[in-house]
C-alpha positions in Angstrom: 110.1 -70.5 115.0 109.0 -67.1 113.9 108.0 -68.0 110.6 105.8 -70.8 111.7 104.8 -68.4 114.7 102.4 -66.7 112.6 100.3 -69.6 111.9 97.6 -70.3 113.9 98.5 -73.7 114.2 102.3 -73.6 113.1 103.7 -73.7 116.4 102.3 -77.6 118.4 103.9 -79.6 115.4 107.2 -77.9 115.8 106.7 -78.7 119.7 106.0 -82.7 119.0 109.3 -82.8 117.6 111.3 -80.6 119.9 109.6 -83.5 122.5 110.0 -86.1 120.6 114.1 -84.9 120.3 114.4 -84.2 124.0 112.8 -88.0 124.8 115.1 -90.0 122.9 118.3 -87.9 124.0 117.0 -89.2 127.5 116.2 -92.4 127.1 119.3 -92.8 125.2 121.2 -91.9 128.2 118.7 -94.1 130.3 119.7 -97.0 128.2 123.5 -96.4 128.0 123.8 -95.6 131.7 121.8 -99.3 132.3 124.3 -101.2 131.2 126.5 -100.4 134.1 123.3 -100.0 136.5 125.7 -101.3 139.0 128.9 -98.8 139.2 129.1 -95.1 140.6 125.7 -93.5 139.0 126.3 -90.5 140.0 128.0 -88.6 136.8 124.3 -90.5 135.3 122.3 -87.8 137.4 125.2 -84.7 136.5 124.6 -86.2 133.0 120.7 -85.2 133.6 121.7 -82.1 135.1 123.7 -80.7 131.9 120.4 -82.1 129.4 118.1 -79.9 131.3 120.6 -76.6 131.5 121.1 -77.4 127.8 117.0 -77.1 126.6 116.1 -75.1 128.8 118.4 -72.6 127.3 117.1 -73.7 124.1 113.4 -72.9 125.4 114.1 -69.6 126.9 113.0 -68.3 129.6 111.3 -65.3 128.3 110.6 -63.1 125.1 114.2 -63.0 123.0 116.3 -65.5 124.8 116.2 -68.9 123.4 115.5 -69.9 120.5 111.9 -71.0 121.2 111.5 -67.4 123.2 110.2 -69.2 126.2 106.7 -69.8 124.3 104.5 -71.8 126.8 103.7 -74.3 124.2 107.8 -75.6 124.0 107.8 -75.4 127.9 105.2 -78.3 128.2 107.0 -80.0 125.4 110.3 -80.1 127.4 108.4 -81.3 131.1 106.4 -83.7 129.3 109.7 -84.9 127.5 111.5 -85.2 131.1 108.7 -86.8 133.0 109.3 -90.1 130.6 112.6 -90.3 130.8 113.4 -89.0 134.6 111.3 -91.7 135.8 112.9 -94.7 134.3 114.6 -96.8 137.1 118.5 -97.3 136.4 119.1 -101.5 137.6 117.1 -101.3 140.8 117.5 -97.6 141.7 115.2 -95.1 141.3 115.5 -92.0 139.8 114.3 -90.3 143.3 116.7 -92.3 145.2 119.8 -91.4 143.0 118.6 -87.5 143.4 119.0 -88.0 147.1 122.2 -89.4 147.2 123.4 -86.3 144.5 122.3 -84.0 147.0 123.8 -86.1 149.9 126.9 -86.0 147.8 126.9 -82.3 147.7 126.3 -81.5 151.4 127.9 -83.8 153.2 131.8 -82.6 154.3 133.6 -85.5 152.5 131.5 -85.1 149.5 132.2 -82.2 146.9 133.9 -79.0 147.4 132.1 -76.1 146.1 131.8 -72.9 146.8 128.7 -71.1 148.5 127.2 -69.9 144.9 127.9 -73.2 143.2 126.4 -75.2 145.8 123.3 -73.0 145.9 123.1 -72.9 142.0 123.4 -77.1 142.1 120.6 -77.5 144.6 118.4 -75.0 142.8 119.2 -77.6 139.2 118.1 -80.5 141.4 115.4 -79.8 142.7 114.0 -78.2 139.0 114.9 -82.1 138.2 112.9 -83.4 141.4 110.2 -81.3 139.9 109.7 -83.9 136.7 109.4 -87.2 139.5 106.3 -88.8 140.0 107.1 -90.5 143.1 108.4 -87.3 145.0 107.6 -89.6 148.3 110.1 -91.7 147.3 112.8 -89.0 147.3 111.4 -87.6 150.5 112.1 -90.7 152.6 115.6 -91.4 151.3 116.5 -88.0 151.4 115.3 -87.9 155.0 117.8 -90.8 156.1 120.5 -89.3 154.6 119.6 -86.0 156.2 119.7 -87.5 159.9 123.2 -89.3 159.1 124.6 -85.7 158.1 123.1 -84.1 161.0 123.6 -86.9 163.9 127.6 -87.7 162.8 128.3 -83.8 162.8 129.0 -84.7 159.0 126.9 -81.9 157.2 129.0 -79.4 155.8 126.5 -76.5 156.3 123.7 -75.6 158.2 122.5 -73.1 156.1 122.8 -75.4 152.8 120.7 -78.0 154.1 118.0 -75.2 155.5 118.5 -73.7 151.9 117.5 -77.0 150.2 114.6 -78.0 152.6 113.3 -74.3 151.9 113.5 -75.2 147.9 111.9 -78.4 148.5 109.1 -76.7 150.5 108.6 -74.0 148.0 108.0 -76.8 145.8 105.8 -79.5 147.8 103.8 -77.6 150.5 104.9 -77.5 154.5 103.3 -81.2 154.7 106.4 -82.3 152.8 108.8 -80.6 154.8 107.8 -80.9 157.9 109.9 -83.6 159.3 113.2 -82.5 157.7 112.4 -78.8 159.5 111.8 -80.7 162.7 115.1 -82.7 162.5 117.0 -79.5 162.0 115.1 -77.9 164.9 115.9 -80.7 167.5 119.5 -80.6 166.8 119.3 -76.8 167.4 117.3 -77.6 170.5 120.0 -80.1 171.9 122.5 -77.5 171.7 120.0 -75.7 174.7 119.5 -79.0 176.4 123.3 -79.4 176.7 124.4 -76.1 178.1 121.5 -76.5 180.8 122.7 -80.2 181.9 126.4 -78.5 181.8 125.2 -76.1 184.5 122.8 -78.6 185.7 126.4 -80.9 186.8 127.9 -77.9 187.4 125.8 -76.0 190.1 125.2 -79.4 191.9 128.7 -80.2 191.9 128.2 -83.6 190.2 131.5 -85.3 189.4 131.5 -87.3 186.1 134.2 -89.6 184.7 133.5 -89.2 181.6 132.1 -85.9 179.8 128.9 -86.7 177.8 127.1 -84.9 175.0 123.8 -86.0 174.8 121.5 -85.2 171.5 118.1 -85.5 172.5 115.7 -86.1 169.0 111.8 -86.4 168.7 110.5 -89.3 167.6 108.2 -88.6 165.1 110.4 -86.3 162.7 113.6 -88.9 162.4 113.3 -92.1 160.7 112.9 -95.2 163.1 116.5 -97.0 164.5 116.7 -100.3 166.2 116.5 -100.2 169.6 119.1 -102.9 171.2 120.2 -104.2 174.5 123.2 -102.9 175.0 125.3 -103.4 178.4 126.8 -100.3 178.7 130.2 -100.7 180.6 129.9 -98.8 184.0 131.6 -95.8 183.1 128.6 -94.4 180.3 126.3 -96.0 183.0 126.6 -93.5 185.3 126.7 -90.3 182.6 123.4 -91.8 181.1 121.5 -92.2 185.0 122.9 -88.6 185.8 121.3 -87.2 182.3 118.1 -88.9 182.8 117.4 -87.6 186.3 118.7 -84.0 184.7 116.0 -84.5 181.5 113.1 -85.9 184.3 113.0 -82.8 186.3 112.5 -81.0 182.8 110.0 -82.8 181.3 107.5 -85.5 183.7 105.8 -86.8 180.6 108.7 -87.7 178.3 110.4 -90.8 177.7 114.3 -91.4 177.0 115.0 -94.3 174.4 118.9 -94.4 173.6 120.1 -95.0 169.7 123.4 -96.2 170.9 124.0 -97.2 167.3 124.3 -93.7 166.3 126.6 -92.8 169.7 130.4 -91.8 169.3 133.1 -91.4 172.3 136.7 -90.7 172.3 138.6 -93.1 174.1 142.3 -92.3 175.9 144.5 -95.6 175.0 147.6 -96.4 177.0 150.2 -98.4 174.9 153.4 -99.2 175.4 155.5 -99.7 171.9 159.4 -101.0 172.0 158.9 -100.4 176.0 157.8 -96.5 176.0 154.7 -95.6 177.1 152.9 -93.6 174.7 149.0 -92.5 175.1 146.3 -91.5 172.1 142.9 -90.0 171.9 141.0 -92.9 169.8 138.2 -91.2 168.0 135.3 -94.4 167.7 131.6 -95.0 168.2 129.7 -96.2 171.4 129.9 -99.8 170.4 133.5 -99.7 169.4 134.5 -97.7 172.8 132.6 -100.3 174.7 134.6 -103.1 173.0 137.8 -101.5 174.3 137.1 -100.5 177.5 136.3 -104.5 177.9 140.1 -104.7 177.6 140.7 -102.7 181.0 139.4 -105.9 182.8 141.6 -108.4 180.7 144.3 -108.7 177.7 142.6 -111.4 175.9 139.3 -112.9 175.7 137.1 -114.8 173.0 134.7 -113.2 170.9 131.8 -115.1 172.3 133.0 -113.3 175.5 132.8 -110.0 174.8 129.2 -110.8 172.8 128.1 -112.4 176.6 129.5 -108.9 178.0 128.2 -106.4 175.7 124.7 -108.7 174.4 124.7 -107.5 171.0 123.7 -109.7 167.7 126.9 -111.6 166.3 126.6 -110.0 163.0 126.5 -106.7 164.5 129.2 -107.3 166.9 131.3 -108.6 163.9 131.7 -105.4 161.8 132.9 -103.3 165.3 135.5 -106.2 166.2 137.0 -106.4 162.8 137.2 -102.2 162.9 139.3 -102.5 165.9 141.5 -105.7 164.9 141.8 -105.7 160.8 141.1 -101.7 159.8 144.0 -99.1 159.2 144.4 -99.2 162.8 145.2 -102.7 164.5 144.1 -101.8 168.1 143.2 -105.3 169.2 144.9 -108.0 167.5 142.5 -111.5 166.5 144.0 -115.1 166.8 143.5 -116.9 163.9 144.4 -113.6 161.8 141.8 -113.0 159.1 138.3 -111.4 157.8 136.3 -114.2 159.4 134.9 -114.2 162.6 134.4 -117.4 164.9 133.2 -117.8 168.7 136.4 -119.2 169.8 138.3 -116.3 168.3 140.7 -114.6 170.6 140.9 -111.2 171.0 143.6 -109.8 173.1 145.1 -106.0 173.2 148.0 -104.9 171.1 150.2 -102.9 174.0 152.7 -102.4 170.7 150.1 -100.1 168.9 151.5 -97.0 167.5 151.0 -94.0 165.7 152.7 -90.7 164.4 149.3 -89.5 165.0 148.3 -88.4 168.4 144.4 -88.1 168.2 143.2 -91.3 165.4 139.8 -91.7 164.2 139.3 -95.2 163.8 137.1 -96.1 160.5 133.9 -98.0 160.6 133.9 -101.6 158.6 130.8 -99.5 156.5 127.7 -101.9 156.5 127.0 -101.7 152.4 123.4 -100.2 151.9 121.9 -103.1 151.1 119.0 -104.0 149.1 117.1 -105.1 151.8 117.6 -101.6 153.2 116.2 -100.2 150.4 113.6 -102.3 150.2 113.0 -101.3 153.4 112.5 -97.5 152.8 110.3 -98.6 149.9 107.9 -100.4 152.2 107.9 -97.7 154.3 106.9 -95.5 151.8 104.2 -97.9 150.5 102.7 -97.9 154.6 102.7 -94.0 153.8 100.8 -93.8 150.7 97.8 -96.1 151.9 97.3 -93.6 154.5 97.5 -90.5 152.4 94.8 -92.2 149.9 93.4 -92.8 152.4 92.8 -89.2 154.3 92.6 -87.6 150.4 89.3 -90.4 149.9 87.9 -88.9 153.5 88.8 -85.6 152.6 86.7 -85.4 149.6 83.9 -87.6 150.5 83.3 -85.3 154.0 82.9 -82.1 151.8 80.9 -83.8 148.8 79.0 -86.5 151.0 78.1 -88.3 148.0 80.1 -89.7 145.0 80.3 -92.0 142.0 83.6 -94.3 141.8 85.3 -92.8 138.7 84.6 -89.3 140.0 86.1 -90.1 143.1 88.9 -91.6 141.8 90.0 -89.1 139.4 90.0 -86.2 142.6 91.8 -88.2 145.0 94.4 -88.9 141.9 94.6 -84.4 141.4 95.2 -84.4 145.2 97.6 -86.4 145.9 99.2 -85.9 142.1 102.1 -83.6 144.2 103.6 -86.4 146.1 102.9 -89.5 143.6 101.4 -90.5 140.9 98.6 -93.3 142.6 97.6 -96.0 141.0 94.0 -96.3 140.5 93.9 -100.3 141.7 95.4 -98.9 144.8 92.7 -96.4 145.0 90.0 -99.5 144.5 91.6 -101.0 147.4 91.6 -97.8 149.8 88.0 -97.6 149.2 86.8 -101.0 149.6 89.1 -101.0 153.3 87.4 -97.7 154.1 83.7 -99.3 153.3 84.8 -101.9 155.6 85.7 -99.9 158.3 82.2 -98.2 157.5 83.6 -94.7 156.6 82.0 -95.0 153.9 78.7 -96.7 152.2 77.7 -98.0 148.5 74.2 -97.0 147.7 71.7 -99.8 147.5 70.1 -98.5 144.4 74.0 -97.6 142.5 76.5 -99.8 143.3 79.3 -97.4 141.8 78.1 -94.7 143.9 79.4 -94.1 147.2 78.4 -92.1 150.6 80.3 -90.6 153.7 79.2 -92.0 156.7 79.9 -89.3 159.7 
């Protein structure tokens, strides 16, 4: 490197091959890791992790360390090396989607231990990574789901690591980027406040509740979107949700309550009685499980196409929370025919010899596998996204230039939004032609290929 430093043009062949090395190291990896595109990928992304400490100590970051001295030239070499290989899909996950669930890995409480300075010093390594991904949009919206489940199900495993990473992200991607993840963390901050004042709220008017409810009360627009469903809630979480909305409607007249019941939790007291004793435990389950069980305070037994007429939730749904309760670690209810399936006729009826060493249980969740259709899901959603951000980038430009040819046009809207994703001209072509035909924007008679704001 110094030798060939003091030749005008010594250094750029030099940095084609550093490149050049760097690329087929990755794709190497790429193409060993996609033969088992279907097991645990995340050592694939640690794998990643240790390439890019190990060149960009070989780079430098600055005159004398490294062997390359952090010369600008070997820089571009090494991004433009991890761009090609960074982006290659592993099977049918992305590169942006794996990254998320790294990071969700990380700061969730049952993921990784690590201490404060480790943690910190990983995030800083993946984002540096995120840096090289073209579809940063993709990222964004995974990343986001994973975010609300940490936050909702108390399982984040701190609040000042996940502010820490959103602030790296920022610092990266603009406050556009960010915005929703800031606002989720916000709202749960703000729910804390809404809480203490319906505590006083039951308190000072002397309310009496059966049951003590924590209520987490989110905006809309910064969390992803969750299926609404038509629950019947048994009477006892009636009569906490009434008292809460009249509470939250002399707060705030213009504001509507939906309830995500999916994403509810409640802590039952179970009485059983095992070889005669009586013997009581605190059943840590969700909203749907607790409702199941509280069914079981009318009657022993009934059939599973009971409790569905009780509770009027899909059969699929229903399903996964019956089998928790009757098949898991802990056999709560017991099923007649035993077994994984599931049929109408099936009867339920309560297992009064339950028992545990145990005296407060957390009973698991059958999980729901994230699907492909789920992903597929968050891909669509980010492909809604993108039309609209071409879309405001095409408006954008042509409001301040008024006039424009195609190619012109095309290439700007592809430097704006070049931060998020890399758009694809064809998609462009399309934007424009939707945004003609909602008459934002003309062709000139006289030059087809040039185009004109209409205000």
């Amino acid at each position: 490197f110094r030798l060939f430093s003091r030749i005008p043009t010594g250094l750029p062949p030099i940095a084609n091959i550093v490149r050049k090395h760097i690329t087929d190291v990755g794709l190497a990896l790429v193409k060993k890791q996609s033969v088992n595109a279907e097991g645990d990928l995340m050592p694939y992304v640690q794998e990643l992790l240790d390439i890019h400490d190990k060149y960009t100590e070989l780079v430098g970051s600055g005159p004398e360390k490294g062997c390359f001295q952090g010369h600008n030239i070997f820089h571009k070499a090494m991004k433009e090396a991890f761009e090609v290989f960074v982006n290659k899909d592993i099977g049918k996950s992305a590169t942006a989607e794996l990254l998320s669930n790294f990071c969700d890995n990380l700061l969730k409480k049952s993921g990784e231990r690590l201490s404060d300075e480790a943690l910190e010093d990983k995030l800083e390594k993946v984002v540096r990574l995120f840096g090289y991904l073209s579809d940063k949009d993709i990222f964004a919206e995974f990343y986001k789901k994973q975010l609300a489940k940490r936050l909702l199900l108390a399982r984040s495993s701190s609040d000042d690591a996940e502010r820490s990473m959103i602030a790296k992200l920022k610092l990266r991607c603009g406050a556009q980027f960010t915005s929703k993840l800031e606002g989720m963390v916000t709202d749960m901050n703000l729910s804390q406040d809404i809480q203490s004042a319906f505590a006083e709220h039951v308190k000072d008017k002397e309310l009496e509740l059966d049951t003590d409810l924590t209520v987490q009360v989110l905006t809309t627009g910064f969390w992803p979107t969750y299926k609404s469903d038509e629950l019947n809630l048994p009477k006892e979480m009636l009569q906490c949700i009434e008292t809460f909305k009249a509470f939250y409607d002399l707060r705030t007249s213009h504001r509507r309550l939906r309830w995500v019941h999916s994403l509810g939790s409640a802590t039952v007291v179970g009485k059983f009685t095992p070889s005669g004793k009586s013997k009581e435990h605190d059943l840590l389950v969700s909203t749907y499980q607790a409702c199941i069980l509280l069914l079981f305070n009318e009657a022993d037994s009934m059939t599973f196409s009971d409790i569905q007429g009780h509770l009027n939730l899909p059969a699929e749904e229903l399903k996964r929370y019956v089998l928790s309760l009757c098949v898991g670690k802990y056999k709560i209810l017991t099923k007649d025919p035993a077994g994984k399936e599931v049929a109408p006729t099936d009867k339920i009826t309560y297992n009064a010899a339950f028992s545990d060493r145990a005296r407060r249980i957390k009973v698991p969740m059958i999980a729901a596998k994230i699907t492909q259709e789920e992903k597929d899901a968050t891909r669509a959603t980010v492909d809604e996204d993108r039309k609209h951000a071409i879309e405001a980038a095409i408006v954008r430009i042509m409001k301040t230039r008024k006039s424009l040819d195609h190619q012109k046009l095309v290439l700007e809207a592809s430097t704006q939004l070049m931060r998020h994703f890399k758009p694809d001209p064809k998609q462009i072509k399309k934007r424009i032609e939707d945004l003609i035909h909602r008459e934002y924007l003309e062709r000139d008679p006289s030059n087809p290929n040039l185009y004109k704001y209409l205000a």
